[in-house]
C-alpha positions as CSV (number, residue, x, y, z in Angstrom):
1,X,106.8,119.4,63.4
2,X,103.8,121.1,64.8
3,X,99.7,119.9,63.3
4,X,98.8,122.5,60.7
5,X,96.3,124.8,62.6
6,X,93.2,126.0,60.7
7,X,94.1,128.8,58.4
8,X,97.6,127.4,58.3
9,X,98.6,126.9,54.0
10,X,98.5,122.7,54.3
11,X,102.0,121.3,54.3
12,X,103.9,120.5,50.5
13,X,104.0,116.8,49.7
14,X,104.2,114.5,46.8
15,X,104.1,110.8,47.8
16,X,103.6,107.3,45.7
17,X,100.4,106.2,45.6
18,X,97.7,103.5,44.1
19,X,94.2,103.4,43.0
20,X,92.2,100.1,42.2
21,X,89.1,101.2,40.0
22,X,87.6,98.3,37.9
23,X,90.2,95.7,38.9
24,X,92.8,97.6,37.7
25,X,95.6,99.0,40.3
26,X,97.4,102.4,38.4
27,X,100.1,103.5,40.6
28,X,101.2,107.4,40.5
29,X,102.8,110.4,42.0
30,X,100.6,112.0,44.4
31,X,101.2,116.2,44.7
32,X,99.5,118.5,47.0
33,X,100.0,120.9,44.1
34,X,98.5,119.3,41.9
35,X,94.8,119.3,44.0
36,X,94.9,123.2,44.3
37,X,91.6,124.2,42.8
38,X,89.7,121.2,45.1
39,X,88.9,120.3,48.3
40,X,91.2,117.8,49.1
41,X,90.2,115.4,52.8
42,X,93.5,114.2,53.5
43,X,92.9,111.0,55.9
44,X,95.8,109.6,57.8
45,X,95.1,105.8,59.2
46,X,97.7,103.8,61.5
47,X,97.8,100.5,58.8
48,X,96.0,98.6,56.1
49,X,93.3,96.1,56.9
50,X,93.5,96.9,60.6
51,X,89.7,96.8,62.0
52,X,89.3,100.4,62.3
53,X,91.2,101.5,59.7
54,X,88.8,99.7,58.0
55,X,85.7,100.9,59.4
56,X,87.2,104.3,58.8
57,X,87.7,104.4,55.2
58,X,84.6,102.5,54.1
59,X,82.4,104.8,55.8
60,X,84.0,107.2,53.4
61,X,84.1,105.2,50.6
62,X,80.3,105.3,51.2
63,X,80.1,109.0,50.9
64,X,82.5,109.3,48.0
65,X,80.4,110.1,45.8
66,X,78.8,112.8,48.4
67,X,82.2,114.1,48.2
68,X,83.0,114.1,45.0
69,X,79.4,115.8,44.3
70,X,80.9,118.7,46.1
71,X,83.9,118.5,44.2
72,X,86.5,117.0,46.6
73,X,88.8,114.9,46.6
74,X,89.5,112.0,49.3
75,X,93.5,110.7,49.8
76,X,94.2,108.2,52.0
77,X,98.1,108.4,53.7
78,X,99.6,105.5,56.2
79,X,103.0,104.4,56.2
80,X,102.1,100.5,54.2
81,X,103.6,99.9,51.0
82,X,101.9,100.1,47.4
83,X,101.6,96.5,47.6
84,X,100.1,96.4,51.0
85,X,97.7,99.2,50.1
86,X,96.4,97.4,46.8
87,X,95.8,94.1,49.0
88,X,93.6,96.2,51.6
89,X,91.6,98.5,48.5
90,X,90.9,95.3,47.0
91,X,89.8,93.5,50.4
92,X,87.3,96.6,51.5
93,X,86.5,97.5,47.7
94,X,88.7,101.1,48.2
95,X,88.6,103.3,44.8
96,X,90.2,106.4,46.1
97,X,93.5,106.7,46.2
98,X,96.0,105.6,48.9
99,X,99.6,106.8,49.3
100,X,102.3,105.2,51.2
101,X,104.6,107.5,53.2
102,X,107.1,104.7,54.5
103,X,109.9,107.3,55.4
104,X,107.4,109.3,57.4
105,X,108.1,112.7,56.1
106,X,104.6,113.6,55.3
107,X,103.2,112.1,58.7
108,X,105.4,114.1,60.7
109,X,104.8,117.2,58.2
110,X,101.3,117.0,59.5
111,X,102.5,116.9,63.4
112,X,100.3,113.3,63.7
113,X,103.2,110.9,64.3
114,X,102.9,109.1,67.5
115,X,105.5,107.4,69.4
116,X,104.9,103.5,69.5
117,X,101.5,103.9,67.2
118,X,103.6,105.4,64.3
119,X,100.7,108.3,63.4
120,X,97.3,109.3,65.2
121,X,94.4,109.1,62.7
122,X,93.8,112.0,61.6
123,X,92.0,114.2,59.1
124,X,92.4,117.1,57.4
125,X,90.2,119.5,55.1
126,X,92.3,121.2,52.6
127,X,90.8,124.3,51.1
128,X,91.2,124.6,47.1
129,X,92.7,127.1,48.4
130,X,96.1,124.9,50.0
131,X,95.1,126.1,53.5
132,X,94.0,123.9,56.2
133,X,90.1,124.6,56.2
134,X,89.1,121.9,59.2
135,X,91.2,119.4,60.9
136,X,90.6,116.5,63.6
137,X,93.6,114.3,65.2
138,X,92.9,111.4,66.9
139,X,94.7,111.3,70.7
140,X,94.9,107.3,70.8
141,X,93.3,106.4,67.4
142,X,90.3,104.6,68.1
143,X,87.7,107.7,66.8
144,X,87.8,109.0,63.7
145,X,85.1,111.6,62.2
146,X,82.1,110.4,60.6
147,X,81.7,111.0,56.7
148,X,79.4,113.0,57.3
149,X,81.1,115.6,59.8
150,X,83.5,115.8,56.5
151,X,81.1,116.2,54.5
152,X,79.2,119.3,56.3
153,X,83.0,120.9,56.6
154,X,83.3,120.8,52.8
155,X,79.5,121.9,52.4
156,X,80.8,125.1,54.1
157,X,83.7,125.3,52.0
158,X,81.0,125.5,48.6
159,X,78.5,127.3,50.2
């Protein structure tokens, strides 16, 4: 499948996912559907506990309260396990969600698989709308955009 261009209504998904807030991990059924009404930043990462991964989604963990502030929502998608995920939110104190996509359907819904890699990092602004507001895909996966790039995208979106 093609990457959803900007402007483009943000591809349909619902995916297993986990949070760990206060110690506690709640697993649950993650729907694109169900975040209509908020900005949703949908970030795709290569794997769990890798050293940018990490870097990655701790610089947005940093800003999620920035983000939530404007009333968005942060989901992070790979193609780990729940158990894997829980193991890596624990490690780098994550309390957003992460879903697992271990078929791969929603990684190749957004056009970012990549052959050998498994998926680019990328990220996506989704309008509250359900359209694609901003995107950024990674070529080889070693950049990813700075929280606050994200953040000045969803700014827009509120303004």
């Amino acid at each position: 499948m093609s990457i959803p261009e900007v402007g483009d209504t943000a591809p349909s998904f619902t995916l297993p996912g986990m949070v760990v807030r206060a110690g506690r991990r709640t697993d649950d059924q993650y729907d694109l559907s169900a975040a209509i009404g908020r900005t949703l930043v949908l970030a795709f990462y290569p794997g769990d506990a890798t050293l940018v991964c990490t870097a990655q989604l701790c610089s947005y963990q940093e800003e999620l309260d920035d983000f939530g502030d404007l009333g968005a929502l942060v989901w992070g998608i790979s193609p780990q396990a729940l158990d894997s995920h829980e193991e890596f939110a624990r490690d780098a104190s994550l309390t957003f969600p992460l879903l697992s996509d271990t078929s791969g359907d929603v990684i190749r819904a957004y056009g970012v698989q990549a052959p050998g890699i498994g998926l680019r990092r990328s990220v996506f602004v989704i309008g509250p709308d359900g359209v694609v507001r901003w995107r950024h895909v990674g070529l080889v996966g070693l950049r990813f955009p700075k929280a606050r790039t994200i953040r000045r995208q969803i700014e827009q979106l509120v303004a």
